[in-house]
Each structure stands twice: as C-alpha cells, then as structure tokens.
GULUMFI-75808 format. One line per 8 residues: their letters; for each residue x, y, z of C-alpha. Coordinates in steps of 0.1 Angstrom, whole numbers. Layout:
N
a) X:Y:Z  ...
END
This chain:
679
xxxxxxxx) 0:0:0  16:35:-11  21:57:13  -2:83:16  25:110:22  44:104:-11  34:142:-21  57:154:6
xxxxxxxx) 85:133:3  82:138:-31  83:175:-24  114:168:0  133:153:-29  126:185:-51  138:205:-26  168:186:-15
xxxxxxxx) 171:185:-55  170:223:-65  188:230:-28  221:206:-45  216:222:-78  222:257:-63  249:245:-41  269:239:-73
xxxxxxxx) 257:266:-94  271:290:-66  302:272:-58  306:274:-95  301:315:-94  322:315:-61  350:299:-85  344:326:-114
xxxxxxxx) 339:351:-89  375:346:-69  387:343:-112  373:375:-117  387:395:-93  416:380:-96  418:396:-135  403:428:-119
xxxxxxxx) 437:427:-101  459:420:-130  436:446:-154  443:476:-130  483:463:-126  485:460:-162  468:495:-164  493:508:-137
xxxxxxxx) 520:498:-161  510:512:-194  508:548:-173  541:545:-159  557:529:-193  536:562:-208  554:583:-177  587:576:-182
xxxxxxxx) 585:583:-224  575:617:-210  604:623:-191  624:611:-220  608:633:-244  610:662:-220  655:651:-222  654:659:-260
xxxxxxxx) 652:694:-252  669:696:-217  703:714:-239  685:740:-263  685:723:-292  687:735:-331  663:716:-354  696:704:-367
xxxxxxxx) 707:688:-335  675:673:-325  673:652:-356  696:625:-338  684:622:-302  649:616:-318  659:590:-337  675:571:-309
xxxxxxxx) 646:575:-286  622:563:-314  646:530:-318  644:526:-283  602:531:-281  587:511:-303  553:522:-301  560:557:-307
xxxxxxxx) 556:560:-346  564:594:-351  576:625:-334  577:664:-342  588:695:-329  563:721:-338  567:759:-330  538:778:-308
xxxxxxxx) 516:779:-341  518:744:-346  539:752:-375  566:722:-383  599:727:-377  611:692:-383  603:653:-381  615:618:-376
xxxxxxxx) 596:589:-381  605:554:-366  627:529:-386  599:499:-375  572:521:-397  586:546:-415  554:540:-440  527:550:-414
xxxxxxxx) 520:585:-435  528:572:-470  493:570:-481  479:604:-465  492:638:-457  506:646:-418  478:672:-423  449:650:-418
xxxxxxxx) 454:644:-384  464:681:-376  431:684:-356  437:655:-334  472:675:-326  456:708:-322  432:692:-297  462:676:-276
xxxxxxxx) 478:712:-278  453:732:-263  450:707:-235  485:712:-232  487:750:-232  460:749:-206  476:722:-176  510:736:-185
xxxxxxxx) 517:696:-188  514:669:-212  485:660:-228  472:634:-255  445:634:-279  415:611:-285  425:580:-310  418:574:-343
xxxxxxxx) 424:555:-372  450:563:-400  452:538:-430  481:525:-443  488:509:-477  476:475:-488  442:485:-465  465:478:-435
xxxxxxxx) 461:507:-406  466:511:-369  452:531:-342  471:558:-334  467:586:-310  488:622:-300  511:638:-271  515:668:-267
xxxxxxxx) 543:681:-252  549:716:-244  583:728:-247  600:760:-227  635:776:-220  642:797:-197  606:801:-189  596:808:-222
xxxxxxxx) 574:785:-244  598:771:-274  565:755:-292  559:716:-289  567:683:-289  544:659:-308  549:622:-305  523:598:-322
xxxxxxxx) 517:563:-304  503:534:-315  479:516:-296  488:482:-307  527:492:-299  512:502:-261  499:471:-259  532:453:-269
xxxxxxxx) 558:474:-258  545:489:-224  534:453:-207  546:426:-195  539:400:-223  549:368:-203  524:374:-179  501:379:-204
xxxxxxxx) 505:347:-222  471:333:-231  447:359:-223  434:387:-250  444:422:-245  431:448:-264  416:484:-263  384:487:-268
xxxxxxxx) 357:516:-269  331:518:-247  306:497:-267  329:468:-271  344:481:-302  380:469:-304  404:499:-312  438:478:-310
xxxxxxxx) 444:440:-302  471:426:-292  461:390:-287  428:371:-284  413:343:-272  398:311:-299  369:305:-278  352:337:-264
xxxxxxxx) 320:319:-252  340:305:-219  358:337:-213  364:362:-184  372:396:-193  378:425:-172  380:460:-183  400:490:-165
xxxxxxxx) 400:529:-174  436:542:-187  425:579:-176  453:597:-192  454:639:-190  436:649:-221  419:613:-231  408:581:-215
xxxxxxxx) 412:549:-229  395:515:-220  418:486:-211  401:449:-216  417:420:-205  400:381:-216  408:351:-198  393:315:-200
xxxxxxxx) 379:303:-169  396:276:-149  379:242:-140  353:244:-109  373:238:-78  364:227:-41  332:232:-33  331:255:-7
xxxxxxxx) 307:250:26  280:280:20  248:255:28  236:277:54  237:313:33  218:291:6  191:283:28  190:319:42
xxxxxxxx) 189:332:7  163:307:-6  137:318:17  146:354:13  147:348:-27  109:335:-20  98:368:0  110:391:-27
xxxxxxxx) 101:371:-54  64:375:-39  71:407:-27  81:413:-67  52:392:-80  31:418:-59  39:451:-75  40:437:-109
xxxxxxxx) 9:430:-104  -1:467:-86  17:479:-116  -1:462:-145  -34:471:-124  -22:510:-128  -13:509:-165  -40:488:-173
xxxxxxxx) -62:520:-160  -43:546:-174  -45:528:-209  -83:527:-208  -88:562:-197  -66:572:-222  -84:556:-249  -117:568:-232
xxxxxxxx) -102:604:-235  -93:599:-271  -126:581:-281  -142:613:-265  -125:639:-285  -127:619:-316  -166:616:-306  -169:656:-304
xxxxxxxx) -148:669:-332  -164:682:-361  -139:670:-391  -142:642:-402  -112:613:-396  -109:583:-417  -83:558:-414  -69:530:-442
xxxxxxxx) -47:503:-448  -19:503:-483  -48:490:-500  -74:514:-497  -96:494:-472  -114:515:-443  -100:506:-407  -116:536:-386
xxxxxxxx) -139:564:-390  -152:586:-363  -187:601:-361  -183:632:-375  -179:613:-408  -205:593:-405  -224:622:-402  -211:636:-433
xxxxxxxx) -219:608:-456  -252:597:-439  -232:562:-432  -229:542:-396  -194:525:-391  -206:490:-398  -217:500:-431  -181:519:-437
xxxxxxxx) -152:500:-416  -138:473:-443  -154:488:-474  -126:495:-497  -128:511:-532  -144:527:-549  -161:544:-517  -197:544:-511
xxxxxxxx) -197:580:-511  -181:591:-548  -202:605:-574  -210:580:-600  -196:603:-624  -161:608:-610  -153:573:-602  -131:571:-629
xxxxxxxx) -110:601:-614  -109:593:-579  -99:558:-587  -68:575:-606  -61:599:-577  -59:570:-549  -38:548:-573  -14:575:-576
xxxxxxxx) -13:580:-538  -10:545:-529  19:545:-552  41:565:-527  31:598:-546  19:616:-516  -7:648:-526  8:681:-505
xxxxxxxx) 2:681:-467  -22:715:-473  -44:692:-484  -68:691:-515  -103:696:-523  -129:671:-537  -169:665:-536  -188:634:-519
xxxxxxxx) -223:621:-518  -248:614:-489  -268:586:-490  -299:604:-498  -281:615:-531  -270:652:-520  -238:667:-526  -211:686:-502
xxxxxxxx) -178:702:-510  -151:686:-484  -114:699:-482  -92:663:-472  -59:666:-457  -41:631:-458  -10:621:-437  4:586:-437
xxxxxxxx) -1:565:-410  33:549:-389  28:522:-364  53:518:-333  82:505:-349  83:533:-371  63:517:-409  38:534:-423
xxxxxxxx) 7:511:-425  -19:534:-441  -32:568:-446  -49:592:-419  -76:618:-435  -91:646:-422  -123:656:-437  -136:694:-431
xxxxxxxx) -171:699:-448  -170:731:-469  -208:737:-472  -209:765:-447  -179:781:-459  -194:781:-494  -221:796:-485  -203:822:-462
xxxxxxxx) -183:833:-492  -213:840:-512  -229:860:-482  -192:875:-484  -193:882:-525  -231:893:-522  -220:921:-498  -188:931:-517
xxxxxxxx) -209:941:-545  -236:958:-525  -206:978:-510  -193:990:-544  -227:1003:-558  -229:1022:-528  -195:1038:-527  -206:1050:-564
xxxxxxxx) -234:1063:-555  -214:1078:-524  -188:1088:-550  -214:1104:-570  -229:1125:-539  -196:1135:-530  -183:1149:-567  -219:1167:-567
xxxxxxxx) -215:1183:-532  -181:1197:-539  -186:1209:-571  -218:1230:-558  -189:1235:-530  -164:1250:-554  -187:1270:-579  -198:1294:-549
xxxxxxxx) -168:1311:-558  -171:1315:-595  -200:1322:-595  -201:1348:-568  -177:1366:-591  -200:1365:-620  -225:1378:-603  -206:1409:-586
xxxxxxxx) -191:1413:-619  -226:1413:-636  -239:1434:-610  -211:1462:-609  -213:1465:-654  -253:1469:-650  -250:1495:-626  -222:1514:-643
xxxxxxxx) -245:1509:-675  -277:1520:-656  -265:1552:-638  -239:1568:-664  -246:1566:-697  -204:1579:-703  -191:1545:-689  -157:1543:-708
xxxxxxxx) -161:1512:-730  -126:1502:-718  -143:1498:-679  -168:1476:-692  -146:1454:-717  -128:1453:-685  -158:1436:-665  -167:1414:-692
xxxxxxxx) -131:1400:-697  -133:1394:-657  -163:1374:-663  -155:1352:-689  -121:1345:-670  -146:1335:-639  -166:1315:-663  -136:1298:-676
xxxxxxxx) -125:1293:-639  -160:1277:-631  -151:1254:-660  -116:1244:-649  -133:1236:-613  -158:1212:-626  -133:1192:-647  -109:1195:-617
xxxxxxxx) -134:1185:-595  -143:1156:-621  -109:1144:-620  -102:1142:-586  -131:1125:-577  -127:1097:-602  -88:1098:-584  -74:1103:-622
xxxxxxxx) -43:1120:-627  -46:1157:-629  -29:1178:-654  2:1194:-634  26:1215:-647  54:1243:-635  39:1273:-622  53:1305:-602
xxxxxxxx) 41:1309:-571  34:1347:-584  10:1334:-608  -12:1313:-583  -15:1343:-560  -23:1366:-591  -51:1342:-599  -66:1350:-570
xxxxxxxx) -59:1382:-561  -87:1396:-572  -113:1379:-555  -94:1382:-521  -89:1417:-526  -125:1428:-526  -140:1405:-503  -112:1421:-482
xxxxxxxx) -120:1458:-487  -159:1448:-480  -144:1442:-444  -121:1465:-438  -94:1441:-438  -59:1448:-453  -47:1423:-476  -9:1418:-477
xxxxxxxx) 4:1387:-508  43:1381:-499  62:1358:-523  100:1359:-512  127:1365:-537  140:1336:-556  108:1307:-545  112:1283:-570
xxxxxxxx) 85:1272:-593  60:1246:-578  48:1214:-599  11:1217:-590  -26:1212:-609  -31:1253:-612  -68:1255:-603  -70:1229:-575
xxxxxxxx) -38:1244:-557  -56:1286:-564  -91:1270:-550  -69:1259:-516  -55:1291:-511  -85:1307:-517  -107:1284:-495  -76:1287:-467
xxxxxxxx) -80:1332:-473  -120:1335:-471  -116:1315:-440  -91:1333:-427  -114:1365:-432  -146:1350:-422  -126:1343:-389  -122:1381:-382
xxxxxxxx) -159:1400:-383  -165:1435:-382  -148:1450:-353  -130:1418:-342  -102:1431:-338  -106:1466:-342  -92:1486:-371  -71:1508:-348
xxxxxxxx) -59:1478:-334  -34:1469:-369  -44:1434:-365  -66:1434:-390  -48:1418:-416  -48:1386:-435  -14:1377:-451  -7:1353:-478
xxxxxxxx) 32:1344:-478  48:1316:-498  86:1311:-493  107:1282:-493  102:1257:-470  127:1262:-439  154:1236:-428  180:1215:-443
xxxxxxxx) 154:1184:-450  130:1202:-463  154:1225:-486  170:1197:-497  137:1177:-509  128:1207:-528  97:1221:-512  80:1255:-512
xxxxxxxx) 57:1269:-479  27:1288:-484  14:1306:-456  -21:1318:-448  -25:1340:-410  -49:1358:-400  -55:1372:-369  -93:1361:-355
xxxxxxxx) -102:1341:-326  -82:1312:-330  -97:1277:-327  -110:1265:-299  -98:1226:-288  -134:1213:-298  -129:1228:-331  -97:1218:-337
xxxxxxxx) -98:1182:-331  -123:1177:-361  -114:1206:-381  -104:1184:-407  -137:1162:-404  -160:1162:-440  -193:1179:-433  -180:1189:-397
xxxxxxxx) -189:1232:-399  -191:1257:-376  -209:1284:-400  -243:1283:-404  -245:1279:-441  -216:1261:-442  -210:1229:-458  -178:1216:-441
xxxxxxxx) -160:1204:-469  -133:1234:-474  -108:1223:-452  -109:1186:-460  -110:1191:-495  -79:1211:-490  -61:1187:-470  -69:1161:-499
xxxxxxxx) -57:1184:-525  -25:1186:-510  -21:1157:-500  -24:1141:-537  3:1168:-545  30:1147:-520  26:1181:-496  9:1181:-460
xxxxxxxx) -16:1209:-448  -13:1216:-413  -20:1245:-387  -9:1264:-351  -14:1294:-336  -4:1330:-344  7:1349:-318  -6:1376:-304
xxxxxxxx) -42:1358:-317  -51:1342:-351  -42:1309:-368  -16:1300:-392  -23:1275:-420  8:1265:-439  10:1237:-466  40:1224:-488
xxxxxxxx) 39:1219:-526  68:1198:-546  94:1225:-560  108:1219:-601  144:1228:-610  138:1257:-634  130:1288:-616  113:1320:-630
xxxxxxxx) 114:1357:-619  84:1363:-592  70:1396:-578  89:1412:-553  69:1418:-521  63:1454:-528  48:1449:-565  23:1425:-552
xxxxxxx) 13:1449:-523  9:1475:-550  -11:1452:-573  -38:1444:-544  -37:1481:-534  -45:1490:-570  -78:1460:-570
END
C-alpha cells in the first residue's frame, strides 16, 4: 500500500534536488567570482603599467630638449629614442603655431603616413595642444584610425608636449603612439601569455588588439580605465575560466537566501501586479479620452490600410456621408460616397497616392455624396499612417465639410458688390457736393461782376467802354475758372491724374488776387500777398492748388468779423506768404511753404480736433467740406496741410507743394502789395 504521504516526500526530494543544484551553481560562481577578481587585479596592474611605461617616455621626451636644441641637432636624439620606443611612430617639434619645424619617423614604420598627408590628423594634434597649453603639462588626444597601404592601418593617438627655455614656451613636442605598440611594448607579455588584450571603446568596439582568445563563449574579461590627462582609454583584459574547484561550505547562506529569494520574489510578484493594475487603467482612460475627443470633433477622420480598405472612421464622418461604421469599416474602393460620375477620377487619384506619390500636406479639395443623393464640398488633408516601430501602414484623413464656408463666401461676394454700388453712388454724392462746393466762388464773381457792369451801364450813360470790356473780360475769366473747377473736380473724384505743370508761385496768388482783394475791402481788412525773392517754381494742378488758397484766405477772413479786432488795433490783416520751405530736410527735398494767417479768434480745442472732419462746420451755411478738401488736395500733390497758432491771436495754416528745378522771376513783395492796393 503506497504511502499516503508520497506528495511530501516527493516535495522533500525536489527540494533537496533544486537545494544541490544551487549549491553547485554557486560554488561554480564563487569559482568565477574569486577568477574575476583575480583579473580585476591584473587589469588595474597592467593599467598601472601602461601609465608609468607612458610616464617615463614623457620624461624622455621632455630630455630631447633639456640642452637647447637647433632643429639640426635634435634630428639625432629623436631618432634614438624612437629605436628605443617602439610604439611611438612618429615624433615632431612644432613651434607655438603648430607650424613644423622638423620630423623623424620610426625605422619599425617609416610607412605610417605614405598614403595620407601629416595634415589629416592636424586636428587631433591641435586638440592635444590646447590641453597642453591649458595644464602647462602633457596631454594626448583622442584615438583614431590612419590607414596605411595595402588597407592595413593602426590606431594611433597624440602627445602633446609643451616645450619651454628659460621660462619661455619654445613650441611643442608631438609624439604619435600606437595603440597596438602600447599594448606590446608597455606590458609585461609573459604574464600575459594566453589571455586577449586589447583596447576597446566603450561599446565593445576593439580599437587595437594585441592578442585574443579562440573560444570567447568561456571567457572572463575585465576592463580598466587608462584615464590619461587629455583622453581616457578602456583597457580589456579576456581570460578562459579555470575548472570548478572545491566546493566551498556555503549550505547555510543558501538556505537563508532561498527563503529570502521567495519573499522578494512575492514581494516582486506583488507590484507587478499593482503595476499592470495602474497601467491597465491609465491605458483605458486614455483611450476613453481619445474616443471622447474623436466623438466631439467636427472634421471628419478616416483611417486606411496600403490598400485602400477602411480601418476607422469617427462620427463626425459618419455624419457627413449619412453612413454608420458598420456599413463603412472594411469597405474599400471605390467608396460608397463618390459621385458615380467621377469614379473614374478618384480611382486615378488613390492609385497614384497608394503608389508613394503623396498629394501636399495643405491638403486638396474634392466633392462626396450622402446617402440620400446630396452633394457637399469637403477639403481632405491626408498624412500617412506609422505604427510603433516606425512603418507606415496606411493613410490618416481629415475631412472638413466646406458647405458653410461656401455659402459664407457668397454671403461674403453678395456684400462686396452691395458695397461698391454704394460707394458709387457715395462717390457720386460726394463729386456733386463739392462741385456745388467750389462754384460758390465763380459764380459769386460773375454775379458781382454782372452786377457792378449793370449798374455802371444804368447810372452813367459815359461809362468808358474800356471799364466795361474790362468787366466782361473778368467774367468770362470766372466762367472759364467755373469750368476748370468742374473738370478738376471731375478728375479728382474719379482719383485720375490731374494735369500738373510748372507754375510760379506769383501766378497762383495773381489768380486769386482779385477775389481776395474785394471780399477784403468789404471788411475793412488789409490784404498783404508776400512771395519771397528767388521761391522756386512749384509742380502743382493750377486751379485745384488757387481753390486751396482761396478756401484757406475767405476762411481766414470770415474768422475776423467786423470789429474783431478793431481797425485801430493793426491786426486786421490777413497775409498770404509763400517762401521756401525752412530747414536743411525740407530744402533739400525741394519744397515750397505757403502761408495763410490771420489774426481772428483762434480755434477753440473742440474745433480743432475735427477741423479736418468732412461735413464737420461751424458756419451756419456752411458745408464743411473746405478744409478737408484742402487737405486732400494737398495731400495728392505729396505736400501736408497743417496748422498752429499766431501769436498775439489768429491761426496760421501752412501747406508744402513739390518745387521743379527751373526757376522764374516772381513779384517782389512790394509789387504785389501794390497790385492788391490798385484791386
């Protein structure tokens, strides 16, 4: 009869079973353990003796130049040391610009630099030197390889030495070692008989070898930093391991560490599990997050494989094409929602993109069909779709419907037109108001002209017929004036170009100093006209540029009533003056000033701020269009209209008008006071 307790003996076997099989696997570890250190030992002893072997080539070195040496005379010394140290390959004497002042390169390899120029490797030597220059001691450079002929090479690298006398820097000493000639020449080889040395980088790389082992798999290999000043190299040693020895008494620790291995291994088992819990959640509420955005966006997203077939959609597509995802997710082409029509050209377009010939990333616009048979616009932007290792596996779309837009931009065009047939009709408007604006004056001078011949015809019957060719001559030039104004007018308006041309400044004040002059006797005002000696001609549309001047003098009069100021006062006095315009700037751009001042109230700060305003008027049968006319006039002429005040009361309006090279004789200041005192 079988024992009923064969499950625990059973279990007492497995134990005493795994317990032997970790006995030997440690002992086995202790034995490569106590190996391992043991080549830790010799790595860092072997290490030890590569720095002092390097050490003592320093001091060496530093002998060459312990006597002052000429280029001449250090030929020989170097080429003893360089018989003597095999691993050094090559060694210069450079002045402090790195300049060479001479060579010698070993006997063991004189064919090291046969294949390239020394000046390849200037950088490496460079980089040593400044290390140099900066501990005031030797220094090397990181390694690198330099081929050789036949596609041999070695890997070399550079000391730096710096060299003084006297205190005073004599340039440097370069020697070139190579690694494999460290290796060789700078430990001790019978020691090392049977184990791979090398130098190797810090992935495992092998820079230089100087032995190595045939079966790596059973290998022990230690590595040790050669931290030399300037560089640090990586010293590996490999050695095969030695058959198991004694098997050491370490029964208790085993049992110790097999029931602590079972506590942390539950202990482990535990928070892997806590851990998978906590990314488990974090991965759904992520994809609950996405799935919400995805579920509120209004562009459509559509996702496909290299073949065209649907793998994803989102709602907002659906939507769009009046499709659920069942009925889309798998379909491939053509798609459910081209117009019969253009199957043919969509089926072109995706073969072309599934061929690698991506359409731009701005995207392109296309039309699609809803299931009930309507039509939309859609602009598609299409990216390609990489998984996590980095291949694309499809295409990612996104779809914005372009219905509303469409329709927005017709709104848009709709309102665009509306807004030009009412800026003609504004235009319209505007060219009526200121040419009723600008005949006043024309036509008040008819009329006073018409007036003063009837009365001179009514009252004396011996009117000299000279008097009233005289009037009529002054009406027909008005006439013609009212003329000029409405095609002036016209033309600025439309904004064409007006017809400019070189006039004295004499000539625009002339063609209005008539009308100024009797408006100004009517109220008592003294009229003075200035034009300073040597004012240049102006480039200027004639009847526009008189019409500002005018507009600028009648409201320089209107601003000074009867008995504001007083006559005995000598205020009462409006003064045209044109001159060139002051400074160095302005006299070199060529500009003339014209001056109107009068000496009224002055503008209040109400007035002033919207002086300039269209329809803004402080008369009562005012119009408010002078002043901004003005402005525009002069503006259009490349000049600026501005204004300040006149001390001891009054304004000053000034504007500027372009000057022209060619200059004319103008009326002196006295002749056109004379002129206005004859009017």
């Amino acid at each position: 009869m079988r024992s009923p307790r064969w499950p625990l003996w059973g279990a007492l076997l497995l134990l005493v079973g795994a317990l032997l099989t970790v006995l030997v696997f440690l002992a086995a570890e202790y034995e490569v353990g106590r190996d391992q250190a043991a080549l830790d030992q010799d790595t860092q002893a072997v290490a030890g003796e590569i720095r002092s072997g390097l050490l003592r080539n320093v001091q060496t070195l530093q002998s060459l130049h312990a006597f002052s040496p000429s280029p001449r005379s250090w030929d020989a010394p170097a080429a003893e040391v360089l018989t003597q140290r095999r691993e050094i390959v090559r060694l210069e004497w450079r002045d402090n610009n790195l300049r060479l002042l001479t060579h010698r390169l070993s006997p063991y390899t004189p064919d090291v630099f046969d294949m390239l120029p020394r000046g390849q490797a200037l950088p490496e030597v460079r980089q040593a030197c400044d290390v140099a220059r900066r501990q005031s001691g030797p220094a090397y450079s990181s390694s690198y390889f330099w081929p050789m002929r036949d596609g041999r090479g070695m890997e070399v690298m550079e000391l730096c030495l710096p060299v003084t006398e006297t205190g005073k820097p004599r340039g440097y000493l370069i020697a070139t070692y190579s690694l494999q000639g460290m290796l060789s020449e700078l430990t001790d080889m019978p020691a090392q008989r049977g184990r791979g040395l090398s130098f190797i980088e810090v992935d495992g790389t092998r820079l230089a070898v100087h032995s190595m082992l045939n079966d790596p798999r059973r290998t022990l290999r230690s590595q040790a930093l050669l931290d030399l000043p300037g560089h640090t190299l990586l010293l590996q040693i490999e050695s095969p391991r030695r058959a198991m020895g004694l098997f050491p008494n370490v029964l208790t620790a085993v049992v110790g560490a097999l029931s602590l291995a079972l506590l942390v291994v539950l202990y482990l088992l535990a928070r892997d599990t806590r851990r998978r819990q906590r990314a488990e959640q974090r991965a759904a509420e992520a994809l609950a997050f996405r799935k919400a955005m995805e579920d509120s966006l209004v562009t459509g997203l559509r996702a496909r494989d290299m073949t065209g077939r649907i793998t994803y959609v989102n709602p907002a597509f659906c939507q769009m094409v009046g499709l659920s995802t069942e009925q889309l997710v798998g379909t491939g082409l053509p798609a459910p929602w081209w117009p019969p029509e253009l199957v043919d050209e969509y089926q072109q377009r995706q073969a072309v993109r599934l061929a690698g010939q991506t359409l731009p990333r701005e995207g392109y616009e296309s039309v699609f069909q809803r299931s009930d048979g309507t039509r939309f616009p859609v602009l598609i932007i299409e990216a390609p779709l990489i998984d996590a290792q980095g291949v694309q596996t499809g295409y990612m779309s996104a779809i914005i419907d372009l219905t509303e837009q469409r329709r927005v931009e017709d709104l848009n065009r709709a309102s665009q037109d509306k807004l030009q047939a009412t800026a003609r009709l504004a235009t319209v408007g505007e060219m009526a108001t200121l040419i009723s604006h600008e005949l006043n004056q024309p036509l008040a001078a008819i009329a006073s002209y018409a007036s003063g011949t009837l009365n001179l015809l009514q009252h004396d019957a011996a009117v000299p017929s000279s008097d009233i060719e005289g009037a009529i001559r002054r009406i027909a030039e008005q006439a013609d004036r009212a003329g000029r104004v409405i095609r002036s007018v016209a033309d600025f308006v439309r904004r064409r170009d007006q017809v400019r041309e070189s006039v004295a400044p004499s000539q625009l004040i002339d063609g209005i100093a008539t009308l100024l002059s009797l408006q100004a006797k009517k109220q008592g005002i003294r009229l003075v006209l200035d034009v300073a000696a040597g004012t240049p001609h102006v480039h200027c549309d004639r009847t526009m540029v008189e019409q500002v001047l005018l507009n600028l003098a009648r409201n320089g009069m209107q601003a000074m009533p009867l008995g504001d100021p007083p006559t005995a006062s000598g205020l009462r006095t409006l003064r045209v003056a044109v001159a060139p315009a002051p400074g160095p700037q302005a006299a070199a751009a060529g500009w003339v000033r014209f001056d109107v001042i009068d000496h009224g109230q002055g503008l209040p700060p109400e007035v002033a701020e919207r002086m300039f305003t269209p329809f803004f008027t402080t008369k009562a049968d005012g119009m408010g269009l002078g002043l901004s006319l003005c402005r525009t006039v002069v503006e259009q002429h490349g000049g600026a209209l501005s204004y300040e005040p006149e001390p001891p009361r009054g304004t000053r309006f000034s504007f500027t008008l372009p000057a022209v090279d060619a200059q004319a004789p103008v009326t002196s200041a006295q002749e056109a006071g004379a002129a206005a005192a004859a009017a």
